[in-house]
C-alpha positions in Angstrom: 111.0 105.9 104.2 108.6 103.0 104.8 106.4 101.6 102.2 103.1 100.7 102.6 101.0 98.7 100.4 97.0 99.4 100.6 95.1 96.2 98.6 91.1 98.2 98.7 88.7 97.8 96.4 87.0 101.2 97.3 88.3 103.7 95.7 87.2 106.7 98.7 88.4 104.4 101.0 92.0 104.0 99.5 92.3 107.4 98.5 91.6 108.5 102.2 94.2 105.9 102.9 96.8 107.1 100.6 96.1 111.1 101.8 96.7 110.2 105.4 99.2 107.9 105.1 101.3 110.2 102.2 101.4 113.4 104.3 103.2 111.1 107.3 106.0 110.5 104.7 104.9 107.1 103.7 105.6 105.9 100.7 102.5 104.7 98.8 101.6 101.7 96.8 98.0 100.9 96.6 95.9 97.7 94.6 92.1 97.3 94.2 91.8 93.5 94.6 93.2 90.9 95.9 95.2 89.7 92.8 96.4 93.0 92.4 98.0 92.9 95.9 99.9 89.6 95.8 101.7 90.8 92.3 102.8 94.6 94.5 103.6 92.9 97.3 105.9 90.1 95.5 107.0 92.4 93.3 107.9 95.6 95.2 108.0 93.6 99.4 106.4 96.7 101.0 107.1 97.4 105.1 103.2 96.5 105.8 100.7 95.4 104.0 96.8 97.2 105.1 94.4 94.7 103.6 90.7 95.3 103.3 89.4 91.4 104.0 86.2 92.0 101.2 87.7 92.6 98.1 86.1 91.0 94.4 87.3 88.1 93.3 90.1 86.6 95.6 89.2 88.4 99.3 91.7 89.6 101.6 92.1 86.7 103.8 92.8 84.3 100.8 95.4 87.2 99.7 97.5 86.9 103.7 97.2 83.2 103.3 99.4 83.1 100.3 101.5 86.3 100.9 102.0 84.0 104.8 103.1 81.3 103.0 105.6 82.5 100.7 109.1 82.9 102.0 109.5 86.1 99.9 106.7 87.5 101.9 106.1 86.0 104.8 107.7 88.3 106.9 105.7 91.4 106.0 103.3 92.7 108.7 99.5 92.6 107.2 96.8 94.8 108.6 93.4 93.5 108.1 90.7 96.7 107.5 87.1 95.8 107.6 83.8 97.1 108.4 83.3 94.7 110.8 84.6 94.8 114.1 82.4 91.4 115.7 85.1 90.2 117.8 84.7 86.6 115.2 85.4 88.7 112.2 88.6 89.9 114.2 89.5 86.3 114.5 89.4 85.0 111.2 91.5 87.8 109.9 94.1 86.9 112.9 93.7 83.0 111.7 94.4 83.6 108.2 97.8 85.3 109.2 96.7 88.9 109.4 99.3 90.6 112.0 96.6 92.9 113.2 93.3 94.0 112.8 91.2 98.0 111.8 88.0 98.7 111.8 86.2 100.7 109.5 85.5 103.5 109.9 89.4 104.7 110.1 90.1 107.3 112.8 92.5 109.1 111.0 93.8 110.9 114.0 95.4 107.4 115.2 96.0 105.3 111.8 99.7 106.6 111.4 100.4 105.7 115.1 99.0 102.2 114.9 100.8 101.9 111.4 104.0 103.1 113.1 103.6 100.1 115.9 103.9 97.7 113.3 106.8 99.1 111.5 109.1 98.5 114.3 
């Protein structure tokens, strides 16, 4: 069972994550800031990271920076969510390591295929 590690600070937005995600036989691990998410995802080196890029405090793009440049973590596929799909937005997530990119809102008919592409 894959585990997947969902760093958003909105708590509707995570728990729709989580439901989706949870009845695909994911196994679930979920932070509300940025912080949060680097101490999960050294701590418990999830399959795939899905990281909303505005979070409080340190935002998801300072958060795949580090994760990118730790050896420990490095190698784990992150997801960048966000409710802005401007092709520049898509960019910056891409140049600050992201693996690949979601916009909001979240089809949730296609999430656990496009989370599936990146487990391979």
């Amino acid at each position: 069972m894959s585990k997947i590690l969902i760093v958003e600070d909105n708590a509707l937005n995570r728990a729709l994550l989580l439901a989706v995600l949870k009845t695909q036989g994911f196994e679930i691990l979920s932070a509300e800031n940025g912080l949060q998410g680097l101490e999960l995802a050294r701590r418990e080196l999830p399959d795939l990271i899905l990281m909303d890029v505005m979070l409080p405090g340190l935002n998801g793009y300072e958060a795949t920076r580090r994760l990118k440049a730790e050896l420990l973590t490095r190698h784990i596929p992150i997801i960048a969510v966000t409710a802005n799909a401007a092709p520049a937005e898509r960019e910056r997530a891409l140049d600050a390591g992201c693996d690949g990119y979601i916009a909001k809102p979240i089809d949730t008919r296609t999430l656990p295929g496009q989370v599936r592409l990146f487990l391979r």
